[in-house]
C-alpha positions in Angstrom: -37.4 48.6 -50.8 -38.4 45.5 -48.9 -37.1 42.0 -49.1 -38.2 38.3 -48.0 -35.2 35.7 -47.5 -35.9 32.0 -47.9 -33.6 29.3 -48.4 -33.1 25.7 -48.7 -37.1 24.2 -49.4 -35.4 20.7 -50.0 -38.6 19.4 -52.5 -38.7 15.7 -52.5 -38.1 13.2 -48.9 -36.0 16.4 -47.1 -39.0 18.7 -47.6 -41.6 19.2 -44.4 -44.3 18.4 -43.9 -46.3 21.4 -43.5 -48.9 22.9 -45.3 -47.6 24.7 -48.4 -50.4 27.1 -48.9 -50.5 28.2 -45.7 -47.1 29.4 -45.9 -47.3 30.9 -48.6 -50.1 32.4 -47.7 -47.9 34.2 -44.8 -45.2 34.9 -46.9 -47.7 36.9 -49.5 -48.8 38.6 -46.1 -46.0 40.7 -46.4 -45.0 43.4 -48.7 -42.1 42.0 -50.9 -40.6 44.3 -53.9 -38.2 40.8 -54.3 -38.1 37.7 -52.9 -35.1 36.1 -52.7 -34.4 32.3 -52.5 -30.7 31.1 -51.6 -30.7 27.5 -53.1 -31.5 23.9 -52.3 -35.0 24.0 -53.8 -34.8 20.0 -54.2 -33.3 17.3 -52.0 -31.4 15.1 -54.9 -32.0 17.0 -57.9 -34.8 14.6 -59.4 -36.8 16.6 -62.5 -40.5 16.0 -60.0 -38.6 17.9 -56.8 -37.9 20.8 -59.4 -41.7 21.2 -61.1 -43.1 20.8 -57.2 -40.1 23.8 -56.4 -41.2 25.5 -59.4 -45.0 25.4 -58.6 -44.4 26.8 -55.1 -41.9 29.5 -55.8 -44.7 30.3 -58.4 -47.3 30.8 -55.4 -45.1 33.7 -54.2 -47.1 37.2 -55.3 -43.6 39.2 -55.9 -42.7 41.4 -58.6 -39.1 40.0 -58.7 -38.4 36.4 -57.0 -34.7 35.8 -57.7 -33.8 31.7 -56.7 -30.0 30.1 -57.2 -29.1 26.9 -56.6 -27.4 24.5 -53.9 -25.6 21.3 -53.0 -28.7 19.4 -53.1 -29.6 20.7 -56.9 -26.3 19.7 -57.9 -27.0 15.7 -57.0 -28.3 15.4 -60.6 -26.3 15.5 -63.7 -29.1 17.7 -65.9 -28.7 19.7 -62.4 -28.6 23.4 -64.5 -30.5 22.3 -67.7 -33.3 21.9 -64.6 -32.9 24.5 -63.0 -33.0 26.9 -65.9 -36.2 25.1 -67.2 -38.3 25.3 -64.0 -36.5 27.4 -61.3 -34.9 30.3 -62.7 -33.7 31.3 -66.1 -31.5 34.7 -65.9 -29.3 34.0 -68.7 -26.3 31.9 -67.4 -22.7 34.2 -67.5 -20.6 31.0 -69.4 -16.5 30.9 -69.6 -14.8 30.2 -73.3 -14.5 26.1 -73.1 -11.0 26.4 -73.7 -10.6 28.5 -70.4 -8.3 27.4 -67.0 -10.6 26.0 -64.5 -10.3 23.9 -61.3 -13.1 23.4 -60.1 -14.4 19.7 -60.3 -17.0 19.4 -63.2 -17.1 22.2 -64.2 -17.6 21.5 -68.0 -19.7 17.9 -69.0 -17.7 15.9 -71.5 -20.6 16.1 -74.8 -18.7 12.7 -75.6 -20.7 11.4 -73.6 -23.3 13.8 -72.7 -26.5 14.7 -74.7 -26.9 17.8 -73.1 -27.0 21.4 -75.1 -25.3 23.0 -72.1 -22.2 21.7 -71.0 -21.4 24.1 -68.6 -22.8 23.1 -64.8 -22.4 26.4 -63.1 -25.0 28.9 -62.8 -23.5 32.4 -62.3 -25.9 35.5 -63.5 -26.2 39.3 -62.8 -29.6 40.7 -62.9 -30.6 44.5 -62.7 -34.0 45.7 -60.9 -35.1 49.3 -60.5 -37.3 50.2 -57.5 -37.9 53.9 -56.3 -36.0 55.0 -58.7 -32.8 52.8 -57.3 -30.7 50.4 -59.7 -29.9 47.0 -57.7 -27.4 44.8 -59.0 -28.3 41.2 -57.9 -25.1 39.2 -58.3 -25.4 35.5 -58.5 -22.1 33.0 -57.9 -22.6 29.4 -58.1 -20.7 28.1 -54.9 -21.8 24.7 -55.2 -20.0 21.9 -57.3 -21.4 18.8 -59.0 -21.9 15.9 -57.0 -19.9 17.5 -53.8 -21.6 18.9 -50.9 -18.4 20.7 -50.1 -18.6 24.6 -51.4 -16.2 25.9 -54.5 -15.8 28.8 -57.0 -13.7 29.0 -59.9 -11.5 32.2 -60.1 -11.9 32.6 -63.8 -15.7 32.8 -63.6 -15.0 35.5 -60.9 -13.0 37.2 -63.2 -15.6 37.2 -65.9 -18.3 38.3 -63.5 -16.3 41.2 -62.5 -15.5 42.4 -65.6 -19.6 42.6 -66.4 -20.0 44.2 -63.3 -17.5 47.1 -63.9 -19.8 48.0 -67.2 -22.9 48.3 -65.6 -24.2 51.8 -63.5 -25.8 50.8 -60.5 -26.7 52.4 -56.8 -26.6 49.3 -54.7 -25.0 45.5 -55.7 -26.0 42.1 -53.3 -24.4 39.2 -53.7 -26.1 35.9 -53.6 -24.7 32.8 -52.9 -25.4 29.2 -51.4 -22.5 28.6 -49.1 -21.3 31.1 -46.4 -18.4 33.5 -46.3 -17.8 34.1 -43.0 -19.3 30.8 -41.2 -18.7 27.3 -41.4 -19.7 23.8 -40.7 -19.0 20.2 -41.9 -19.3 21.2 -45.5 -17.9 24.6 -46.0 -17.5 26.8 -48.9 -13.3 25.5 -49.4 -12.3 28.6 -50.7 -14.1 31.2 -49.1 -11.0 34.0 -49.6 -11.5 33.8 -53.0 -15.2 35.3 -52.8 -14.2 37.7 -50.0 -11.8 39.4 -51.9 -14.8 39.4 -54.9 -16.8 41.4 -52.3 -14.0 43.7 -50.9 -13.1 44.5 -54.7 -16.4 45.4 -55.9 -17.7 47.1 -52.6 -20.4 44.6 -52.1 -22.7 45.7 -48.9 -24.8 42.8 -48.5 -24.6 39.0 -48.9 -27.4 36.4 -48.4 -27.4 32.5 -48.1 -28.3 29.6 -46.6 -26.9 25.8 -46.8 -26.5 25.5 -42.9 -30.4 25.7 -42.0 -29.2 28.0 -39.4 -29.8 31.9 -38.7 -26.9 34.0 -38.9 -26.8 37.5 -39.0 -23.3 39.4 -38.9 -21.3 42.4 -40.3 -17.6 41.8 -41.0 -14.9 44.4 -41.4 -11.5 44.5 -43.5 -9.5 46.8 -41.0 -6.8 46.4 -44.2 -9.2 47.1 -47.3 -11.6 49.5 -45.0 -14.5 47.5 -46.4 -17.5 46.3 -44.5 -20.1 43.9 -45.2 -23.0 42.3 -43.6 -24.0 38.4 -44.6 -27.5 37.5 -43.9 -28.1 33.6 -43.3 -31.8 32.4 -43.5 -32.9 29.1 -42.2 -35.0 26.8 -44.2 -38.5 25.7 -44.9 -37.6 22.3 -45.2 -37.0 20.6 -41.5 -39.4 17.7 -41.5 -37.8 15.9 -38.2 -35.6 18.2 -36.7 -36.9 19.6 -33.2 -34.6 22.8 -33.8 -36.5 26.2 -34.2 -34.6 26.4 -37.9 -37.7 27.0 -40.3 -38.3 30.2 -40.8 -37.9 33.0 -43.4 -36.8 36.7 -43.0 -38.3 39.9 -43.7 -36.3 43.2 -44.5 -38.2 46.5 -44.9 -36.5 49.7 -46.1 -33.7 47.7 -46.9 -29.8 49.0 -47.4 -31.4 52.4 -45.5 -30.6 53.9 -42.2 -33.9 52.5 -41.1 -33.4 49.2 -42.2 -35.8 47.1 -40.2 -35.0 43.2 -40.1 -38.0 40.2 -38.6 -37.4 36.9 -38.4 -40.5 34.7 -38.8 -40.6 31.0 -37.3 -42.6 28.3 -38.4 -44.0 25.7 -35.8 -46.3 23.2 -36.0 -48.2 22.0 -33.6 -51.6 19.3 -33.8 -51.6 19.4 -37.2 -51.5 23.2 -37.9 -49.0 26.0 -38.5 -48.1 28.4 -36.3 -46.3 31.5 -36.7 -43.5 33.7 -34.3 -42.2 36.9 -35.4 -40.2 38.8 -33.6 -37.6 41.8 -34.7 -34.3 41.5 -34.5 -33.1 44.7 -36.1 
């Protein structure tokens, strides 16, 4: 099974200025079973940064590309109702309205809201055979509603669990915006609370973005005797910034003992793109 990591596109005045088709001509390049995307596919959530999201993801030739969503999705109050409509609809995992909850916005008041769906989070579980191997791809929304601090709400963890516990699988990821183990001026606030997610249901592998940074580690719980590894892409977004931070990453034979990991930046230079790979792993 091989894998392609992207993250944070930023559609709209964040996104580069590169040429699109040429990227995703070097993305196709490669031989993806799923692509996965780790969120901020728009810079402020506008319905145009969505369908220009929608049209590039569309441009990747993979069986499976699974997308979630980030801070920068979550600028707009029809944030999930877009999402759903042109990014990714897996069938959202929803909470009874007259559940406990503390994270902010959780729920839109329909007082005041014409909106079908009044629930702003968008946590699903999807299941994808290849070689004859179940993968659980877990989705949990770490992002809250006009905050581009990180949050997830305990009951939805709860919910997700119990889901997980019915379904036979071989191998579960996790997918998520904000980091577990890093940080920086806008972290995920309650981090523990999707650590202990991942020690409880023996989680191997996490991906995600937010940070525009690469970040590659393995963590162990010396109490729990559970490891993990967390796999942070850059982004295909960085118009102005002089760092080496676009890029996407390429996993072949993935979750086996010859698990092979490339990184692939993206430069431009007069006009034109140009490519570095190198293998890390």
């Amino acid at each position: 099974m091989n894998i392609i990591h992207i993250s944070d596109l930023h559609f709209g005045p964040r996104h580069w200025d590169g040429d699109d088709k040429l990227l995703l001509e070097k993305i196709n390049s490669y031989k993806a079973d799923i692509v996965i995307n780790t969120g901020d596919n728009t810079t402020d959530g506008l319905e145009d940064e969505y369908i220009d999201a929608s049209v590039f993801l569309k441009g990747i030739k993979s069986e499976h590309v699974i997308s979630i969503n980030g801070n920068h999705d979550k600028r707009n109050l029809r944030s999930h109702e877009l999402f759903t409509k042109y990014i990714h609809n897996a069938g959202i995992i929803p909470l009874p309205k007259d559940a406990k909850t503390r994270k902010k916005h959780i729920y839109l008041d329909r007082k005041i809201t014409n909106i079908d769906n009044i629930f702003t989070d968008i946590n699903f579980i999807k299941e994808i055979s290849i070689n004859k191997q179940k993968l659980l791809i877990i989705s949990i929304d770490s992002s809250e509603l006009y905050n581009d601090n990180g949050s997830v709400e305990k009951a939805i963890l709860d919910e997700v669990s119990n889901k997980i516990r019915g379904i036979k699988h071989d191998l579960s990821i996790l997918l998520t915006h904000y980091s577990l183990l890093g940080t920086d001026d806008f972290p995920l606030k309650n981090s523990s609370l999707l650590i202990n997610f991942v020690s409880e249901h023996k989680i191997k592998y996490v991906f995600c973005g937010h940070t525009h940074q690469l970040d590659l580690r393995k963590t162990t719980d010396i109490y729990n005797g559970h490891s993990f590894s967390q796999f942070m892409c850059g982004t295909l977004s960085s118009c102005n910034n002089p760092n080496e931070d676009n890029m996407f990453l390429y996993y072949e034979n993935f979750g086996e003992n010859n698990m092979s990991i490339y990184l692939t930046r993206i430069f431009q230079e007069m006009g034109k793109l140009h490519f570095r790979e190198e293998k890390v792993l």
